[in-house]
Structure formats: structure tokens, C-alpha cells
C-alpha positions as a Markdown table, in Angstrom:
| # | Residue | x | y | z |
|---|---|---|---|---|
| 1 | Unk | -39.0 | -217.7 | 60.8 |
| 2 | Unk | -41.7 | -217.0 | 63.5 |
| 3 | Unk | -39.9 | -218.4 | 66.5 |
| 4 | Unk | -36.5 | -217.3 | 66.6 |
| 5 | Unk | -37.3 | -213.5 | 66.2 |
| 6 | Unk | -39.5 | -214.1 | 69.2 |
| 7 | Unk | -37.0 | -215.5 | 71.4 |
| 8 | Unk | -34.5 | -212.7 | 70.4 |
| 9 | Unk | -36.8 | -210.1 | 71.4 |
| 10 | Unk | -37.4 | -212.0 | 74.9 |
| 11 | Unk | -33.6 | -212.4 | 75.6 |
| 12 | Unk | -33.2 | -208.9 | 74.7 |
| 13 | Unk | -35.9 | -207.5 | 77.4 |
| 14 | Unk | -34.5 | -210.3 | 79.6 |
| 15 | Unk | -30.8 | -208.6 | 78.6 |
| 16 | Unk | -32.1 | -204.9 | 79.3 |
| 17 | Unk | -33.4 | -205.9 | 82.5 |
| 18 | Unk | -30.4 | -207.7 | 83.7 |
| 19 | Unk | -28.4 | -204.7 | 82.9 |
| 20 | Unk | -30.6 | -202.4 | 84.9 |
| 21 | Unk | -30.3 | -204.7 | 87.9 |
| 22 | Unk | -26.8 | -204.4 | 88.0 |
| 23 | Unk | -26.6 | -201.0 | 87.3 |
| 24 | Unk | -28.8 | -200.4 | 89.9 |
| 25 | Unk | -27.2 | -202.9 | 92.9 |
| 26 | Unk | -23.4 | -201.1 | 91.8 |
| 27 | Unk | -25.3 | -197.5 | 92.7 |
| 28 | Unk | -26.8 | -199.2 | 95.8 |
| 29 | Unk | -23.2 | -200.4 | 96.5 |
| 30 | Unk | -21.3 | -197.1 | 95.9 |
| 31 | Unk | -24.1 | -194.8 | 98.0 |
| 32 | Unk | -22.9 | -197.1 | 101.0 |
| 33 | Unk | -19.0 | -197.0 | 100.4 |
| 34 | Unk | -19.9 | -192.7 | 100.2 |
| 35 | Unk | -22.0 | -193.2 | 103.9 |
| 36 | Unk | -19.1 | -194.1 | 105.5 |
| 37 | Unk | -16.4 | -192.7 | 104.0 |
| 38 | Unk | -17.7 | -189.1 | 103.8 |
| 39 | Unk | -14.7 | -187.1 | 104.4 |
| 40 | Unk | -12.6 | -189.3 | 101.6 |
| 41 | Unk | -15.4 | -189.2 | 99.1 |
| 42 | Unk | -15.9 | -185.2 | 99.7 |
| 43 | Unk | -12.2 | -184.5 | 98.5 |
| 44 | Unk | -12.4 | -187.1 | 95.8 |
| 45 | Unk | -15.4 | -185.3 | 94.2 |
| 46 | Unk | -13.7 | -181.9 | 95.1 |
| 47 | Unk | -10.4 | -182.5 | 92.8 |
| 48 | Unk | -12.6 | -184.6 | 90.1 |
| 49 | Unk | -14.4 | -181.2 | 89.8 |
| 50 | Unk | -11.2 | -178.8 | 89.6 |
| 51 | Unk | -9.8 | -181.6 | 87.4 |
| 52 | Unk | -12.8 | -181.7 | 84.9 |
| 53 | Unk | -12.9 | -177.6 | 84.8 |
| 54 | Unk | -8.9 | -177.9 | 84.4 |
| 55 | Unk | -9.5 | -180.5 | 81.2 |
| 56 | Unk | -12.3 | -178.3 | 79.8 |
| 57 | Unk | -9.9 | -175.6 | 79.6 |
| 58 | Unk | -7.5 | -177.6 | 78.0 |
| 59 | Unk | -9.6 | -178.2 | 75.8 |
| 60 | Unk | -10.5 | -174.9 | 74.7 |
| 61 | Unk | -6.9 | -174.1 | 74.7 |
| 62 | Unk | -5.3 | -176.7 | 72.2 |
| 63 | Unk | -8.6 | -178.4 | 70.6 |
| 64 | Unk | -10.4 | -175.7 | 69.9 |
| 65 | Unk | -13.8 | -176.3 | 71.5 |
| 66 | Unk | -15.7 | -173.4 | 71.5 |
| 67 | Unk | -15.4 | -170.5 | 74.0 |
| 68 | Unk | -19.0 | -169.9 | 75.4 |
| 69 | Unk | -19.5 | -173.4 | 75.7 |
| 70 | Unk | -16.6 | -174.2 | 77.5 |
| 71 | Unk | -17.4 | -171.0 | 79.6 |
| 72 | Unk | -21.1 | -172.1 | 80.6 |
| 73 | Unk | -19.3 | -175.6 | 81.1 |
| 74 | Unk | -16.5 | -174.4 | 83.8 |
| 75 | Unk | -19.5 | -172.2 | 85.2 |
| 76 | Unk | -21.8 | -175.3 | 85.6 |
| 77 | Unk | -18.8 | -176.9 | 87.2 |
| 78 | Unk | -18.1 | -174.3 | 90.0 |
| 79 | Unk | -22.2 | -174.1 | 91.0 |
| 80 | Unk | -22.0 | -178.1 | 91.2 |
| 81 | Unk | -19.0 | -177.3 | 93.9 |
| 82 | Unk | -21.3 | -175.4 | 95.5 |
| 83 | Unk | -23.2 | -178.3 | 96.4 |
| 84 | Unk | -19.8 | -179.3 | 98.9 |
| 85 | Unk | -20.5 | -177.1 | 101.2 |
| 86 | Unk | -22.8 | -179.1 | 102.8 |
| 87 | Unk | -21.5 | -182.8 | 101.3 |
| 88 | Unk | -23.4 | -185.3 | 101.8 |
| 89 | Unk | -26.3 | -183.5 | 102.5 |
| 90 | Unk | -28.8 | -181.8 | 100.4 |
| 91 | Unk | -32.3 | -180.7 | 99.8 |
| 92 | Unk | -34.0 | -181.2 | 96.8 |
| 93 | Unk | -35.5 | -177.7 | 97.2 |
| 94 | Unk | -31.9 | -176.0 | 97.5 |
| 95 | Unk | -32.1 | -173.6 | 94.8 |
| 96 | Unk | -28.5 | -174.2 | 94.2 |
| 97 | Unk | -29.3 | -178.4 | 93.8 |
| 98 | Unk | -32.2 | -177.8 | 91.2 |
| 99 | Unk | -29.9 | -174.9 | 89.1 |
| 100 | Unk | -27.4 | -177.8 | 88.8 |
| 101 | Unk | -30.0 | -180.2 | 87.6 |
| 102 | Unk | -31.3 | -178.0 | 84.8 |
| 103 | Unk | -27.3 | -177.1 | 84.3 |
| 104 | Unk | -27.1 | -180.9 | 83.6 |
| 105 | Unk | -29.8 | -180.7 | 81.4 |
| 106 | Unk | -28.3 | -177.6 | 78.9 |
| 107 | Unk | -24.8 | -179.2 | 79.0 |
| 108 | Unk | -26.2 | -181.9 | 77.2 |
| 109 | Unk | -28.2 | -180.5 | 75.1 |
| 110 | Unk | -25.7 | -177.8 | 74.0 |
| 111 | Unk | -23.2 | -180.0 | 73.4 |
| 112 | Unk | -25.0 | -182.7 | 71.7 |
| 113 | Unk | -25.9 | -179.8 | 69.6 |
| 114 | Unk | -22.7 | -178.6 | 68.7 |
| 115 | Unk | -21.3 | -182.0 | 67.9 |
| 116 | Unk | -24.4 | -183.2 | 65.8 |
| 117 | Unk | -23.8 | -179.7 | 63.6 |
| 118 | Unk | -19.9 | -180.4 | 63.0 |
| 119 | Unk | -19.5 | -181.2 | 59.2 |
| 120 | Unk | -16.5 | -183.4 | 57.5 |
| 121 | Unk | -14.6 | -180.4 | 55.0 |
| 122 | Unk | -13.4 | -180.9 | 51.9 |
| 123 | Unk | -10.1 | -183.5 | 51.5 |
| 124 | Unk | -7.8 | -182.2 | 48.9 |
| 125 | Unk | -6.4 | -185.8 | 48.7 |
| 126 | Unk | -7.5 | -189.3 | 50.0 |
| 127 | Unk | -4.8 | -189.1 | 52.5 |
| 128 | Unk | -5.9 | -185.9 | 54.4 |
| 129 | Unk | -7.3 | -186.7 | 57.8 |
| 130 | Unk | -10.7 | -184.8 | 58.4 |
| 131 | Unk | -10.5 | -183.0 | 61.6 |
| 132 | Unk | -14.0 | -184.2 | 63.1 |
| 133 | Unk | -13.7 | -185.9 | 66.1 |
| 134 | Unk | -14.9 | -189.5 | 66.4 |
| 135 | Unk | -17.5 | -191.5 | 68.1 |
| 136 | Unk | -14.9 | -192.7 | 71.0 |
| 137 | Unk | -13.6 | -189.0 | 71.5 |
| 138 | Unk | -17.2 | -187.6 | 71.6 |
| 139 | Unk | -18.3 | -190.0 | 74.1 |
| 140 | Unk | -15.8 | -190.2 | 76.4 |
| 141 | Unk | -15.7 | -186.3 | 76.2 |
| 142 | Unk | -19.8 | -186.9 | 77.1 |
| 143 | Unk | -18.9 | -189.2 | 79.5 |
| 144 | Unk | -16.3 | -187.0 | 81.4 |
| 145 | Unk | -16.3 | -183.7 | 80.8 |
| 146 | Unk | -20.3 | -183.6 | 81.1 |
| 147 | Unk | -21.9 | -186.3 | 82.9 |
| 148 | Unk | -19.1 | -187.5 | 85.3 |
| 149 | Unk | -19.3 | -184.8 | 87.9 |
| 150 | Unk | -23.2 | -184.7 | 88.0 |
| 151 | Unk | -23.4 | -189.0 | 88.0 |
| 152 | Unk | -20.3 | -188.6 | 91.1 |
| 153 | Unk | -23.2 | -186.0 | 93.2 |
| 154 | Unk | -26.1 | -187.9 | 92.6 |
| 155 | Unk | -24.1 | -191.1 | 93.9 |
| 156 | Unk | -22.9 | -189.5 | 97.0 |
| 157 | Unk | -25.2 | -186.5 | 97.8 |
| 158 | Unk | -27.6 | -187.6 | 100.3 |
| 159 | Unk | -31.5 | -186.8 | 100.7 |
| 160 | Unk | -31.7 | -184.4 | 103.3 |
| 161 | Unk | -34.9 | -184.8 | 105.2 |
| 162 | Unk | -33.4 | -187.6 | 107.1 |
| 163 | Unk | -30.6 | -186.1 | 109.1 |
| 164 | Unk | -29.4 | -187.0 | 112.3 |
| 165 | Unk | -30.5 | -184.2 | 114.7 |
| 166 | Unk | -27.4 | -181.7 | 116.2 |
| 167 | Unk | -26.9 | -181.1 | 119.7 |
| 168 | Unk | -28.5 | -177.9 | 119.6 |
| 169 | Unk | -31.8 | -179.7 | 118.7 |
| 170 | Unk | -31.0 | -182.4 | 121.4 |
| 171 | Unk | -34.2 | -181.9 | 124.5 |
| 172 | Unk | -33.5 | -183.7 | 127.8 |
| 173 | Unk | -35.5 | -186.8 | 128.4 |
| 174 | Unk | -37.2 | -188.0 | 131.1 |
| 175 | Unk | -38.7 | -191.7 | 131.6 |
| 176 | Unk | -42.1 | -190.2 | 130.7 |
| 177 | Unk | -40.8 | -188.6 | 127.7 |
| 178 | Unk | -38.9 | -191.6 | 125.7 |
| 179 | Unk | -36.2 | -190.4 | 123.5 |
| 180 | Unk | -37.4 | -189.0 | 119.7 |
| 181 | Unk | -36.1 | -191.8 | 117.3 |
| 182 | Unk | -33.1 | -191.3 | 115.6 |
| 183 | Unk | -33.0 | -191.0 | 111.5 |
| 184 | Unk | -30.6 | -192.1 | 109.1 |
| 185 | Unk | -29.4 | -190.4 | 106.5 |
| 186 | Unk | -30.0 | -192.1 | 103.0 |
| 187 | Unk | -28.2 | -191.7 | 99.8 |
| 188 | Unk | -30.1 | -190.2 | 97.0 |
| 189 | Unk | -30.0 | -193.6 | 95.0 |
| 190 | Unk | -30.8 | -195.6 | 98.2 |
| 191 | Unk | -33.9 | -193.8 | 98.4 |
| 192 | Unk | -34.6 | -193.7 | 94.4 |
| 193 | Unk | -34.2 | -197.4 | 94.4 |
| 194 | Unk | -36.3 | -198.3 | 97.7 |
| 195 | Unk | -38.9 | -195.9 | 96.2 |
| 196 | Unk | -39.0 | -198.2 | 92.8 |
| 197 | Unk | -39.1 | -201.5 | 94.6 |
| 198 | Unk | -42.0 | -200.7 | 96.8 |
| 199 | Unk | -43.7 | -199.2 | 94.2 |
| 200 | Unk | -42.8 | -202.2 | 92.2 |
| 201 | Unk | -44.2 | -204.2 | 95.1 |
| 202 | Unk | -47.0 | -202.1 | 95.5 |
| 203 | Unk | -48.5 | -202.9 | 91.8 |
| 204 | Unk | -48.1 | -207.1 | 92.4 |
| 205 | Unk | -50.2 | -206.5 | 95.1 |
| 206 | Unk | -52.9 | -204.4 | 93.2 |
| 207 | Unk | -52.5 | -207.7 | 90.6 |
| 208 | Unk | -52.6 | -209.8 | 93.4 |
| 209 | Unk | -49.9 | -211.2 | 94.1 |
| 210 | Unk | -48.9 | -212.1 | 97.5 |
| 211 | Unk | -45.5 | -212.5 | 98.6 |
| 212 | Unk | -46.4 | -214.8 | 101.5 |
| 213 | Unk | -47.8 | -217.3 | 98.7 |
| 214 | Unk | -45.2 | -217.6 | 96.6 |
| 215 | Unk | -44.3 | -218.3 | 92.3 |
């Protein structure tokens, strides 16, 4: 068969980039619900945190997860609160911001690590249960105890070179002197995803293609 492999391999890019799409519109759609409702969303992400630190400990506790790894991930947790203190807002220089990126980074890794090392011992009988934890339980634990909190900022934190200006920075105007233009503050995605499409749009036109000409 030449044909059918061929048109598995085009519904599956067609598939991938589908998924993408969405994923991509639901971001869009959840930066804007974070724009304006800042003050719900800031205490939302402010329990999730204290709950995830509260789970991780729990975990340590009665599971028996490792000590220094559930240590580094409480302390990851309380520097990615530090990024409230000025919710939505951030700068991508903020030492704080970047130390919670590569925080996001180790997490992973270290705990993909310790989970790829864990080995099945010895059943005395065909009926013992080995105590290794399965693919569900390691993925949700991926999915909330590691990348929930950090996926939660990057939704809501906004980019902040585009702030509206305070009144201290507010000049009086005069008919000569036309008011400075106001700037909006975008959402980290918003900006990730305008960036794409016009780079997207910016490579049709170096193939030309022109949008005013149509398919």
C-alpha cells in the first residue's frame, strides 16, 4: 500500500495542526477572561499555589516522595508567588520571573529523573502489588504538582512594557501638546501568539503571497 500510508501521515499533520489551533485560541480566550477579572484571577492563582505546596507536602508525608525534591518543589512554589506581587504584570527581565522559568525547567527535569530511575522489586507471589506508581499517577502528579502553577502565570501574567501610565507620570496637556497615547496591557500568550501570526504572515509574503489576492 502506497496511498493509504500517505494519507495517514497528511491527516495526522492536518490532526497536529488542528490541535495547536485550538490550544492556542483556549490560551487566547483565558488571557482575556484574566484582563478583566484581575483581582478574581490573582486570588485563584494565590490558593492554587498554597494548595499545590500543601499537596506536595502530603505527599512527602504519606507517599514517600523524596525530601529534597519535595523541598526544592515547595521552594519553586513560594518564588513563583513572588511573581503576585505585582499580578498581572511582569517583566521578562525580573530576576525573580527568569529564576522561575529555569525553576520550571529543573522541576521537570528532576522529577522526570526520579521517576524514570524507580525500579519494579521483587514479588514474592503473583498477587503482590508492586509499589511503582503508574502512568496516570505520574502524569497527573506532572500535570499538577509541576506544571499547573507555572501554565496558570504564563496564562495570566502580563507583558509589562505595555502598561497603562500612573498618575504620577500623567503631564498636563495643552492643545499644542496632544495627549501621549494610551497602551494596553497584553497577556503574555496574547503577545506570543500575535508575534507567531505576523511572523507567520510575514514569511507568505517573502513567498509571495498576498492576502488582498486571495487562495
Amino acid at each position: 500500500m502506497w496511498i493509504l500510508p500517505l494519507i495517514g501521515y497528511i491527516g495526522l499533520a492536518l490532526g497536529f495542526c488542528f490541535l495547536t489551533l485550538a490550544i492556542a485560541s483556549g490560551l487566547y480566550y483565558l488571557s482575556e477572561l484574566v484582563e478583566e477579572h484581575t483581582v478574581i484571577a490573582k486570588r485563584l492563582l494565590t490558593r492554587l499555589i498554597y494548595s499545590v505546596i500543601g499537596l506536595q507536602s502530603l505527599l512527602w508525608l504519606f507517599d514517600g516522595l523524596p525530601f529534597l525534591l519535595s523541598l526544592f518543589s515547595v521552594g519553586s512554589h513560594i518564588i513563583y508567588l513572588g511573581n503576585m506581587r505585582r499580578f498581572p504584570t511582569v517583566r521578562v527581565t525580573d530576576p525573580l520571573f527568569i529564576a522561575s522559568c529555569v525553576l520550571v525547567l529543573l522541576n521537570h527535569y528532576f522529577w522526570f529523573t526520579h521517576f524514570s530511575n524507580l525500579s519494579i522489586p521483587p514479588q514474592h507471589s503473583i498477587y503482590d502489588k508492586p509499589n511503582v506508581p503508574t502512568f496516570t499517577e505520574i502524569a497527573s502528579y506532572f500535570g499538577i504538582c509541576v506544571w499547573l502553577v507555572p501554565f496558570a502565570l504564563f496564562v495570566s501574567l502580563s507583558a509589562g512594557d505595555n502598561v497603562l501610565p500612573t498618575m504620577g507620570s500623567e503631564e498636563p496637556t495643552t492643545p499644542s501638546h496632544p495627549p501621549p497615547p494610551k497602551f494596553k496591557r497584553q497577556g503574555m500568550v496574547k503577545v506570543v501568539v500575535d508575534t507567531i501570526l505576523e511572523w507567520i504572515g510575514e514569511l507568505a509574503k517573502m513567498a509571495g503571497f498576498r492576502p488582498e489576492r486571495g487562495f
